[in-house]
ROMAR-777492 format. One record per residue (C-alpha): residue number from 1; residue in three letters; y, z, x. Coordinates in pm, 1 decimal. Example, Ala and Ser with C-alpha at 12.3 -4.5 7.8 and 13.67 -1.06 7.14 Angstrom:
<pts>
@resi->1	resn->ALA	north->-450.0	up->780.0	east->1230.0
@resi->2	resn->SER	north->-106.0	up->714.0	east->1367.0
</pts>
This chain:
<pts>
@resi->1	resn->UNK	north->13319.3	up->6311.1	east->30457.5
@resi->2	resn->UNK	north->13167.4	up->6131.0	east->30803.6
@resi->3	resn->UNK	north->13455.7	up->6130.6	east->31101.6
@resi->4	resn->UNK	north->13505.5	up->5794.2	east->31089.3
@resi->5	resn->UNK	north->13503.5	up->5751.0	east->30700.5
@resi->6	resn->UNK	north->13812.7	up->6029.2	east->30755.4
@resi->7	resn->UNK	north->13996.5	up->5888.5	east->31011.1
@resi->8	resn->UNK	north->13993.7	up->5567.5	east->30888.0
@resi->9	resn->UNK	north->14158.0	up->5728.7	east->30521.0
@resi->10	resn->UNK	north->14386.4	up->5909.2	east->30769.5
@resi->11	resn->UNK	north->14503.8	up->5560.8	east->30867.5
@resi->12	resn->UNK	north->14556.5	up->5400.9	east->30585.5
@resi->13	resn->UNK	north->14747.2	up->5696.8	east->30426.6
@resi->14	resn->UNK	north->14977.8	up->5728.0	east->30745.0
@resi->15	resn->UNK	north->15057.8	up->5376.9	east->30641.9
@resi->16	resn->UNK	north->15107.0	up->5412.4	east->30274.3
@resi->17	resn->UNK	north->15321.4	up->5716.6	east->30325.9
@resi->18	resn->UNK	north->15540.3	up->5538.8	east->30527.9
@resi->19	resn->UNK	north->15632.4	up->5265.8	east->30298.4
@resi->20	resn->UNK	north->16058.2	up->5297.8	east->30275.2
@resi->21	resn->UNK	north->16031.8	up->5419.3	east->29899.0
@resi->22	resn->UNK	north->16289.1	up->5591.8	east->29697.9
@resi->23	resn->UNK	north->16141.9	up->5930.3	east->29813.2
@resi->24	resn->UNK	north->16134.3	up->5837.1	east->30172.7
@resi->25	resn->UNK	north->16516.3	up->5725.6	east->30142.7
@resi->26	resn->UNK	north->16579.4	up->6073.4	east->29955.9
@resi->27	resn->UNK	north->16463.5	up->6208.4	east->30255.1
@resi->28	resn->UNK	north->16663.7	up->6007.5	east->30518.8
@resi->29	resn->UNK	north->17003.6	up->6070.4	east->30300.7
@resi->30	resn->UNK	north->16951.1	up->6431.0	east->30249.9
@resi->31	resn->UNK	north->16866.7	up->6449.1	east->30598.0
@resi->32	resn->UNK	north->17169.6	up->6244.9	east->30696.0
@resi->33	resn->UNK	north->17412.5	up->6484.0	east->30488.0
@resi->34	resn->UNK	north->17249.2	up->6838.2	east->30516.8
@resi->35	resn->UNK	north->17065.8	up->6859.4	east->30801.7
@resi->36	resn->UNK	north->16656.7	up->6805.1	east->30857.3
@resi->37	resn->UNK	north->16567.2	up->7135.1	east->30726.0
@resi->38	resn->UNK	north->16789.4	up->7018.9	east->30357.2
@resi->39	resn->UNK	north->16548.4	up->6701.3	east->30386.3
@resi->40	resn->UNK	north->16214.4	up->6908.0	east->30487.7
@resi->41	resn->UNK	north->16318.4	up->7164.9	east->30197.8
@resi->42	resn->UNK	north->16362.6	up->6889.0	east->29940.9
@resi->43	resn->UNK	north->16052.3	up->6731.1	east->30038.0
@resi->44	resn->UNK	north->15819.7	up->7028.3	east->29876.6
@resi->45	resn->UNK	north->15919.3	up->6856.5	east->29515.6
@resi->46	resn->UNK	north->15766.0	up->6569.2	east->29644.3
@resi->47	resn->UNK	north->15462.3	up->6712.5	east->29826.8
@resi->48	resn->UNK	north->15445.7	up->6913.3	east->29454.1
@resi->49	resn->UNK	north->15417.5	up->6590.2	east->29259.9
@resi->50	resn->UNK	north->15192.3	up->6405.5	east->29418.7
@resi->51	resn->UNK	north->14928.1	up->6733.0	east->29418.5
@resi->52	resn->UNK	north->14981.5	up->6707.3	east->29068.8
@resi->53	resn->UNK	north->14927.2	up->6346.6	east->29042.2
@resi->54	resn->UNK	north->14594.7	up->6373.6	east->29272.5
@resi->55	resn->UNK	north->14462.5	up->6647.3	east->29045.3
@resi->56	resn->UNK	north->14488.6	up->6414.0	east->28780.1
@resi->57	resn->UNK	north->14341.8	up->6122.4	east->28941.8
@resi->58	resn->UNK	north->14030.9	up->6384.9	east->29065.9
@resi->59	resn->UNK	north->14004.4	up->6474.7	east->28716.1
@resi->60	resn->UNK	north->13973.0	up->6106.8	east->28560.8
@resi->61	resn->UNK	north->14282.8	up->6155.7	east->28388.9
@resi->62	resn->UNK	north->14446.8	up->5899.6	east->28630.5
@resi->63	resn->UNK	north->14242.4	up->5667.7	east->28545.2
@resi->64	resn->UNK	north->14323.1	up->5672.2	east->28174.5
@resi->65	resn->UNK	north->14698.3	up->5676.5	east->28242.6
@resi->66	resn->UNK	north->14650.3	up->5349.1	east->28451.9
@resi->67	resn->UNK	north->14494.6	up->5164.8	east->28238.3
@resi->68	resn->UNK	north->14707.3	up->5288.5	east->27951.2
@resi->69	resn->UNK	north->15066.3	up->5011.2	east->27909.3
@resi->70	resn->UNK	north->15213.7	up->5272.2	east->27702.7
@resi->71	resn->UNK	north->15153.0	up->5540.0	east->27940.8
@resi->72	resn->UNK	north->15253.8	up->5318.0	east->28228.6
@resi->73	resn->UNK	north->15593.7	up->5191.9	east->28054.6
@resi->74	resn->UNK	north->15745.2	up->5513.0	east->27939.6
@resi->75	resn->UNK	north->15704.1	up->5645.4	east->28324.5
@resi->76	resn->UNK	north->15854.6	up->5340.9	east->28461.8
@resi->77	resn->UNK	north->16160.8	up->5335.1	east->28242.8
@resi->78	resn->UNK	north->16212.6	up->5695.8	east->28284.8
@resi->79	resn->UNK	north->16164.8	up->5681.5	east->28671.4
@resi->80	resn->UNK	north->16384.1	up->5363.9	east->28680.8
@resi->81	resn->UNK	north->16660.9	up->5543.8	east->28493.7
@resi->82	resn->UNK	north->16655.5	up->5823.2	east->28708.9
@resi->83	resn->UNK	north->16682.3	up->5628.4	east->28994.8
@resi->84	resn->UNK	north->16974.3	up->5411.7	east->28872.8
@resi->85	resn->UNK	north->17142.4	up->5731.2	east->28778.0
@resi->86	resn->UNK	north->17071.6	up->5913.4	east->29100.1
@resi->87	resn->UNK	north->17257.1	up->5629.0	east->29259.3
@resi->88	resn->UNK	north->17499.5	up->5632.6	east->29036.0
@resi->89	resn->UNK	north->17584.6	up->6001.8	east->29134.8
@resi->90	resn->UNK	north->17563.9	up->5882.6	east->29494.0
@resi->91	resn->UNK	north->17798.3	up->5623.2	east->29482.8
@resi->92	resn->UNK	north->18054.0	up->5900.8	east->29311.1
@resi->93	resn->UNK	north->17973.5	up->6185.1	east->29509.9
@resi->94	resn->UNK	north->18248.4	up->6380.6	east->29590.7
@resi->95	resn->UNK	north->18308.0	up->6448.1	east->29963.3
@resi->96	resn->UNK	north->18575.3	up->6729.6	east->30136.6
@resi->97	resn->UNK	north->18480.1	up->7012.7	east->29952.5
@resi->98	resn->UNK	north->18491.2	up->7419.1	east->30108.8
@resi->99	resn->UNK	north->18260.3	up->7629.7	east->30190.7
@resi->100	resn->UNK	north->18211.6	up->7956.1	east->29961.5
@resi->101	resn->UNK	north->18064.6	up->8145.9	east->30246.6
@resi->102	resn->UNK	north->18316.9	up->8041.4	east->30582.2
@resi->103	resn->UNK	north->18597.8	up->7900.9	east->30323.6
@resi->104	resn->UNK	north->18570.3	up->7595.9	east->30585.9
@resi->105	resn->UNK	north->18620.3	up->7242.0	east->30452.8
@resi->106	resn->UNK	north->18271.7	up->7032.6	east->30466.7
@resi->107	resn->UNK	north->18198.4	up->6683.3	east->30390.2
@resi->108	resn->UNK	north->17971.9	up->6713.5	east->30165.9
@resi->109	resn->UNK	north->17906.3	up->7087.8	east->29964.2
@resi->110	resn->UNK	north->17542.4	up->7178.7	east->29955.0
@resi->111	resn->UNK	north->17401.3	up->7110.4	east->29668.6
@resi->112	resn->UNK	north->17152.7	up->7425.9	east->29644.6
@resi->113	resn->UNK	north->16773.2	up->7426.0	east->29747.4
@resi->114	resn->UNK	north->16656.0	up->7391.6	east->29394.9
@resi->115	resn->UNK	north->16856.9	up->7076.2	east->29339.4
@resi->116	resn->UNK	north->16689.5	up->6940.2	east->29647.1
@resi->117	resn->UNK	north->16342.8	up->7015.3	east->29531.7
@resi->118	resn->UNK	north->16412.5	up->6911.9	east->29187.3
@resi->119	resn->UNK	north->16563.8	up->6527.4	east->29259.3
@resi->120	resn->UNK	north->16247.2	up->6536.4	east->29513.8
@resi->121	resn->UNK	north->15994.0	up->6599.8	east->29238.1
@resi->122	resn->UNK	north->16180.1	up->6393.5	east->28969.9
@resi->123	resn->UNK	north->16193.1	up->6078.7	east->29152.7
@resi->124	resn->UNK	north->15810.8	up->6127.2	east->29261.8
@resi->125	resn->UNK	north->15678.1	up->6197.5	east->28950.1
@resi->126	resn->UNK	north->15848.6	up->5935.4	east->28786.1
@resi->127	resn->UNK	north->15702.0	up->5676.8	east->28961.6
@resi->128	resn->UNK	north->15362.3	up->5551.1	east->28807.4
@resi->129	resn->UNK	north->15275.2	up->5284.5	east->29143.8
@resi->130	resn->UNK	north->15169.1	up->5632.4	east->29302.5
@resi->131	resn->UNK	north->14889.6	up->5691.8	east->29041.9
@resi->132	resn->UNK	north->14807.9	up->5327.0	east->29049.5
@resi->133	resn->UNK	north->14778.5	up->5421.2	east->29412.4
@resi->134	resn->UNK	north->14539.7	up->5695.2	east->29358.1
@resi->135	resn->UNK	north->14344.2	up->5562.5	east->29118.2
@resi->136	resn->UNK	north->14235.7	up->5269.6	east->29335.8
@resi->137	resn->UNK	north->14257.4	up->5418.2	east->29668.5
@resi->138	resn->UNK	north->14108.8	up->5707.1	east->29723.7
@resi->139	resn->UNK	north->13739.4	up->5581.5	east->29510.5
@resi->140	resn->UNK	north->13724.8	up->5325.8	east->29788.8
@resi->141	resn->UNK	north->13614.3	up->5613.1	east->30030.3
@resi->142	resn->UNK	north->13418.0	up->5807.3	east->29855.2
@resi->143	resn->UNK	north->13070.7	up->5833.3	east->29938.1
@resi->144	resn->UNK	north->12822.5	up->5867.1	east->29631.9
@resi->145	resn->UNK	north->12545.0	up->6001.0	east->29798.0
@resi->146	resn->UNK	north->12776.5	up->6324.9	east->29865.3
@resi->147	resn->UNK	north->12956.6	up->6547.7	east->29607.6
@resi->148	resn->UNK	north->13253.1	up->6413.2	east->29448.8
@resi->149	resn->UNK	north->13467.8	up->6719.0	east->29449.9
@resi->150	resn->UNK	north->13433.6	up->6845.4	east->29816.6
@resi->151	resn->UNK	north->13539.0	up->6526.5	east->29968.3
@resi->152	resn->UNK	north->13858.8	up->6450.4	east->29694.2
@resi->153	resn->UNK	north->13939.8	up->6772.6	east->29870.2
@resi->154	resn->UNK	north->13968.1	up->6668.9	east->30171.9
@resi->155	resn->UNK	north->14162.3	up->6321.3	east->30126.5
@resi->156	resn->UNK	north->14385.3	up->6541.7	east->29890.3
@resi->157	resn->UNK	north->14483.9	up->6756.2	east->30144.6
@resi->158	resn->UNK	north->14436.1	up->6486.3	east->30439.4
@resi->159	resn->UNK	north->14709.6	up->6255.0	east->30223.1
@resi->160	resn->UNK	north->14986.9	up->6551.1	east->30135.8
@resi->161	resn->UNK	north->14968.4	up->6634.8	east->30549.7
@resi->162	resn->UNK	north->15044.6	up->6280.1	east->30571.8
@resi->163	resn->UNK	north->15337.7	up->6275.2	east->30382.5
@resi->164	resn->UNK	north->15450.1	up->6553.0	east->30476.5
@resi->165	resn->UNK	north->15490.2	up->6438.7	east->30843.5
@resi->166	resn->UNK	north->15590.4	up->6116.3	east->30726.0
@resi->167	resn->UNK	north->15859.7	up->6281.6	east->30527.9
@resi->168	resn->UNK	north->15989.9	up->6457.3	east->30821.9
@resi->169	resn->UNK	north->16040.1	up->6153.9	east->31041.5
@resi->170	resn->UNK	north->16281.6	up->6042.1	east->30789.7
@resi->171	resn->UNK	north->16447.7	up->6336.2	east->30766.3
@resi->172	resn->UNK	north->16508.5	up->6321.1	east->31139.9
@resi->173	resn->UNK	north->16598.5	up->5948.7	east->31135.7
@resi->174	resn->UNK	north->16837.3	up->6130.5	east->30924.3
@resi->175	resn->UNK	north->16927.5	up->6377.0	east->31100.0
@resi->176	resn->UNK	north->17012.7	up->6140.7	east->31412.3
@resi->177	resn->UNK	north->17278.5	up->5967.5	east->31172.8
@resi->178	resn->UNK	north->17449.3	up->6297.0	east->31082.7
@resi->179	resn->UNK	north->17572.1	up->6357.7	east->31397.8
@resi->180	resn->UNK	north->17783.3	up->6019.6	east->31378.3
@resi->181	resn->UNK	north->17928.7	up->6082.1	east->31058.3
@resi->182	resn->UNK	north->18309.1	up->6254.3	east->31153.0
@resi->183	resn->UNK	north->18476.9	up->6204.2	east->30897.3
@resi->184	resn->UNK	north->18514.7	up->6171.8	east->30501.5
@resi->185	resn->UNK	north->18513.3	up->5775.9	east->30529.0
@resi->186	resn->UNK	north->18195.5	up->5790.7	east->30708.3
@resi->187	resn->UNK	north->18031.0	up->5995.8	east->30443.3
@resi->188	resn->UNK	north->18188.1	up->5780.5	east->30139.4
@resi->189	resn->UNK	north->18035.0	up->5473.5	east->30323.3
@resi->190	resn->UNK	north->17643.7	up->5678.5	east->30350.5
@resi->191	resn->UNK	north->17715.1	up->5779.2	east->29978.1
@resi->192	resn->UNK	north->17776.5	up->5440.3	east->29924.6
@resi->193	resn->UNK	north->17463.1	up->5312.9	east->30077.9
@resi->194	resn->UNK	north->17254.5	up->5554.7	east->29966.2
@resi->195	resn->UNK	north->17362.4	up->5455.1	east->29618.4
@resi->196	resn->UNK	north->17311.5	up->5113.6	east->29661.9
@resi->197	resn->UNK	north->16974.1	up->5185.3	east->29785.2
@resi->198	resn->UNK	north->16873.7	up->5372.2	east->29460.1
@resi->199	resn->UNK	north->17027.6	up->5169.9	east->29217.3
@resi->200	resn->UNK	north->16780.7	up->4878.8	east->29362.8
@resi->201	resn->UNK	north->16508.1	up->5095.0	east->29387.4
@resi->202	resn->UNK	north->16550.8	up->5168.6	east->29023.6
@resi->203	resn->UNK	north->16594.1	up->4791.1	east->28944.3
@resi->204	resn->UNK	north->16272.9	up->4687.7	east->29176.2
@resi->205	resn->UNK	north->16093.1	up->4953.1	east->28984.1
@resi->206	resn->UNK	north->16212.7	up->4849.4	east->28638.2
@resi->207	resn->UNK	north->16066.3	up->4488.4	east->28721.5
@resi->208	resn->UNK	north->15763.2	up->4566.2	east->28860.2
@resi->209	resn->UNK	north->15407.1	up->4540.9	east->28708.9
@resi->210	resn->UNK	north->15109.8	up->4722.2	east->28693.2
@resi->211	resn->UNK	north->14926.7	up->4439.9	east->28891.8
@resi->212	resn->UNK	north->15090.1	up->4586.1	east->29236.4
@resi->213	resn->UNK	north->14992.4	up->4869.8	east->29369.9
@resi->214	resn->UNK	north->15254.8	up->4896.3	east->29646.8
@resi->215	resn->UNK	north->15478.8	up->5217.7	east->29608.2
</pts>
C-alpha cells in the first residue's frame, strides 16, 4: 500500500476502534474490577475474533455472510442474548468474596484468565456489524493495480494494532476508576452499571439492521 493510502486507513480504523461498543465497555469494567492487565488479558479474545472475522472477509466469505439475512439474524440474536445475559450476570455478581491464595477478602474474586478471554471473544464474534464493517471497509482502500493479498495484510494487521491500543485506553480509563472503588457498595453500583450497559447493548443490537454499519 502507498503511505498515504495507509495512514489514512490508520485513521479511520483508530476511529472505528474507538466507538464505545460492548467490547470496549468489557474492557473498561474488567479493567475497573481487576486491574489493566485483567482488561489487556481479556482483550486477546477479542483481538482473536476479529482475525478470524478478517480472514473471512479476505477470503470472500464475508461477503456471503453479509449479504446472507439468515446468516445475519442467527448472529444477531445469539450476540444479543449473550449480551443481555452477560448483563444479567453483572447486575448479580457477587462481591466480598476471599482470596484462595492470601485467604484475604476481595471485592470482587477473579474470575480466571480463560473466562476473560472467553466473554472477550464471545461478545466479538457475536456481533455481525463488525463483518458488515469489513466487508465494506477495508475494499474501499484497496488498490487494484496491486495484489490483493499483500495489502489485506497489511490493513489486517494495521486494524488489530489499532484495537489493540484502543482496547488498552479503556482498560486504563478503567483502571483510573478502580482506585475509587473502597468498598462493596461501590462495586455493587459498577456491577450495576456495567449491567445496565450490556443489557442495552444487547437490546440496541437486537434492533438494529443490516443497513448500518456502525459497530
Amino acid at each position: 500500500m502507498q503511505f498515504d493510502t495507509w495512514l489514512f486507513f490508520a485513521g479511520a480504523a483508530i476511529a472505528l476502534s474507538m466507538v464505545p461498543g460492548p467490547n470496549n465497555l468489557l474492557a473498561m469494567f474488567n479493567g475497573a474490577r481487576y486491574g489493566v492487565m485483567s482488561a489487556a488479558v481479556g482483550g486477546i479474545g477479542r483481538i482473536v475474533a476479529f482475525a478470524i472475522m478478517i480472514v473471512i472477509t479476505a477470503t470472500g466469505l464475508g461477503v456471503v455472510l453479509a449479504a446472507s439475512e439468515t446468516a445475519f439474524l442467527i448472529i444477531k440474536w445469539v450476540g444479543a442474548a449473550y449480551l443481555v445475559w452477560l448483563g444479567i450476570k453483572s447486575w448479580f455478581a457477587k462481591v466480598n468474596d476471599v482470596d484462595e491464595a492470601t485467604g484475604q477478602t476481595v471485592l470482587m474474586a477473579y474470575p480466571g484468565t480463560f473466562t476473560l478471554v472467553r466473554t472477550e471473544f464471545l461478545t466479538a464474534i457475536g456481533n455481525p456489524k463488525a463483518i458488515l464493517i469489513f466487508t465494506a471497509f477495508f475494499p474501499q482502500f484497496l488498490d487494484p493495480a496491486v495484489a490483493y493479498g499483500p495489502q489485506f495484510s497489511v490493513m489486517g494487521a494495521t486494524f488489530l494494532a489499532m484495537e489493540s491500543s484502543i482496547l488498552l485506553i479503556y482498560g486504563l480509563l478503567g483502571g483510573q476508576v478502580k482506585g475509587l472503588i473502597k468498598s462493596a457498595r461501590h462495586m455493587r453500583m459498577l456491577n450495576r452499571v456495567s449491567g445496565t450497559l450490556l443489557v442495552a447493548a444487547g437490546v440496541l443490537l437486537a434492533f438494529t439492521d443490516r443497513t448500518r454499519t456502525t459497530a
